[in-house]
C-alpha positions as CSV (number, residue, x, y, z in Angstrom):
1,X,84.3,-23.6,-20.7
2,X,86.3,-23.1,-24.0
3,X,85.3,-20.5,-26.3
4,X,85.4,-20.4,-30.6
5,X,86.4,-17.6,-32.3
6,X,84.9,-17.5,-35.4
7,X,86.7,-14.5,-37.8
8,X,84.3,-11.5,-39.3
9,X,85.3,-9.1,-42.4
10,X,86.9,-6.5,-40.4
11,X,89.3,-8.9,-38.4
12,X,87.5,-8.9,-35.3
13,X,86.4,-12.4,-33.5
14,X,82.9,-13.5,-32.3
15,X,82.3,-16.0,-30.3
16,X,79.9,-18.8,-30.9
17,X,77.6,-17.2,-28.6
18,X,77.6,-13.7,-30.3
19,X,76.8,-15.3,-33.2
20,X,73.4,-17.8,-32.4
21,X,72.1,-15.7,-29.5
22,X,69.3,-12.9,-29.8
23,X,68.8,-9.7,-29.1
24,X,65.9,-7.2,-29.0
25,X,66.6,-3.5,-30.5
26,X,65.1,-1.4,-27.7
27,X,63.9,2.5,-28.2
28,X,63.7,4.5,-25.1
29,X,64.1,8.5,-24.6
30,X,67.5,9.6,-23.1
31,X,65.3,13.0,-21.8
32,X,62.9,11.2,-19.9
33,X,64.0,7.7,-19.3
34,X,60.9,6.8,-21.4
35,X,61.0,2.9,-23.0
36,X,58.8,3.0,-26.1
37,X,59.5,-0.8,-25.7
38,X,61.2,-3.6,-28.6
39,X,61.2,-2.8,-32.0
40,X,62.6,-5.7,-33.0
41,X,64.5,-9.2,-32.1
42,X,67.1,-10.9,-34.0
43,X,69.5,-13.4,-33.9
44,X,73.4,-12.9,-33.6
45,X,75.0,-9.2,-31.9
46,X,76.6,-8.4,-35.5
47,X,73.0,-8.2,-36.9
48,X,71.8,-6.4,-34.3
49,X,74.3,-4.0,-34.5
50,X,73.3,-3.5,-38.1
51,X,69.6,-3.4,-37.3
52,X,70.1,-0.6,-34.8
53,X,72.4,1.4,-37.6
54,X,69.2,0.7,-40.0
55,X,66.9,2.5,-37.0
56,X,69.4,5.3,-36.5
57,X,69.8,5.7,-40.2
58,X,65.7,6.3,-41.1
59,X,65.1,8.1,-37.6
60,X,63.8,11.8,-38.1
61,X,65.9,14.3,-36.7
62,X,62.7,16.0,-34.8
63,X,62.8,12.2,-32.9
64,X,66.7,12.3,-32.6
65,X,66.5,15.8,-31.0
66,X,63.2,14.7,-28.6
67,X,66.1,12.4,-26.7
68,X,64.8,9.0,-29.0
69,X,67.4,6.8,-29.3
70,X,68.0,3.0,-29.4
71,X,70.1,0.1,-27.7
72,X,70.6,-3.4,-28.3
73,X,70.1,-6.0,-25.4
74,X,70.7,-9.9,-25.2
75,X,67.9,-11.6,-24.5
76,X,66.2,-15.2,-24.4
77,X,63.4,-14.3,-26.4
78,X,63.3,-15.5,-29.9
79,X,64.2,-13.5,-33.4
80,X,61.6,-12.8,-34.6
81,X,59.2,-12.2,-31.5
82,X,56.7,-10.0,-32.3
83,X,57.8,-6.3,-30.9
84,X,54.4,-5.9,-28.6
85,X,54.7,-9.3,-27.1
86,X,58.7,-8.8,-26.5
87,X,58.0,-5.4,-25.0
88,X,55.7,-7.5,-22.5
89,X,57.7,-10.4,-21.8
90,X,60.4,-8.0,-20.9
91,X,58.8,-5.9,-18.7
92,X,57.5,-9.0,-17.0
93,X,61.3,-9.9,-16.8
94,X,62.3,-6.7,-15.3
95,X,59.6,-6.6,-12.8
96,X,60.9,-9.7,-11.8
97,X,64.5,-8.7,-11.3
98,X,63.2,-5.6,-9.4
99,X,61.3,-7.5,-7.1
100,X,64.1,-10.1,-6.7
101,X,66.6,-7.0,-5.9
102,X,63.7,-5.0,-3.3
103,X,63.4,-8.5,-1.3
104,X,67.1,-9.0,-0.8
105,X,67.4,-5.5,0.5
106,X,64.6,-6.3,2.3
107,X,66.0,-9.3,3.7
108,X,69.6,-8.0,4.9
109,X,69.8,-7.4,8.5
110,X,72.1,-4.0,9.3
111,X,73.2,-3.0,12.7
112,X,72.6,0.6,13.8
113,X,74.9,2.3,13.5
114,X,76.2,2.7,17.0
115,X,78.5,5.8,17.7
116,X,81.7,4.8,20.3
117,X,82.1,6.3,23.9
């Protein structure tokens, strides 16, 4: 798989994929562990960067000091996705992964641990 590098205004390279795929801007509590769920999705990790600066920038500092902060996360779901129904779909998606991850551990076979005489 070859990868293009397209140039940005500081001199750092994106790849093609940084550029087209999306990303949700995700608000959770570093405190509680709390996900207040996707505030937004759009397209491309540069403009998600920016988004989350926009977030960060207009947050109040009685939310900043509660432990609310944001992250940005690639996802399949598309810019634009309403943040409820992106919230859902991605907790649908995590529930999946967790499920996926508790049957394999399920499934693995371990020997006792037997000491040696």
């Amino acid at each position: 798989m070859s990868y293009r590098f397209y140039p940005i205004w500081n001199g750092l390279f994106l790849t093609r994929d940084h550029i087209t795929a999306s990303y949700a801007i995700i608000r959770y509590n570093v405190r509680t562990y709390h996900s207040a769920g996707v505030v937004a999705v759009v397209r491309g990790k540069q403009s998600a960067e920016s988004e989350l600066k926009k977030f960060e920038d207009f947050q109040d500092s009685l939310d900043q000091q509660e432990g609310w902060r944001y992250f940005i996360e690639k996802t399949d779901l598309k810019p634009g996705t309403d943040p409820t129904e992106a919230t859902r779909r991605r907790q649908v998606q995590l529930e999946g992964r967790e499920a996926k991850a508790l049957q394999e551990t399920k499934t693995r076979v371990l020997r006792p641990f037997e000491p040696r005489r």
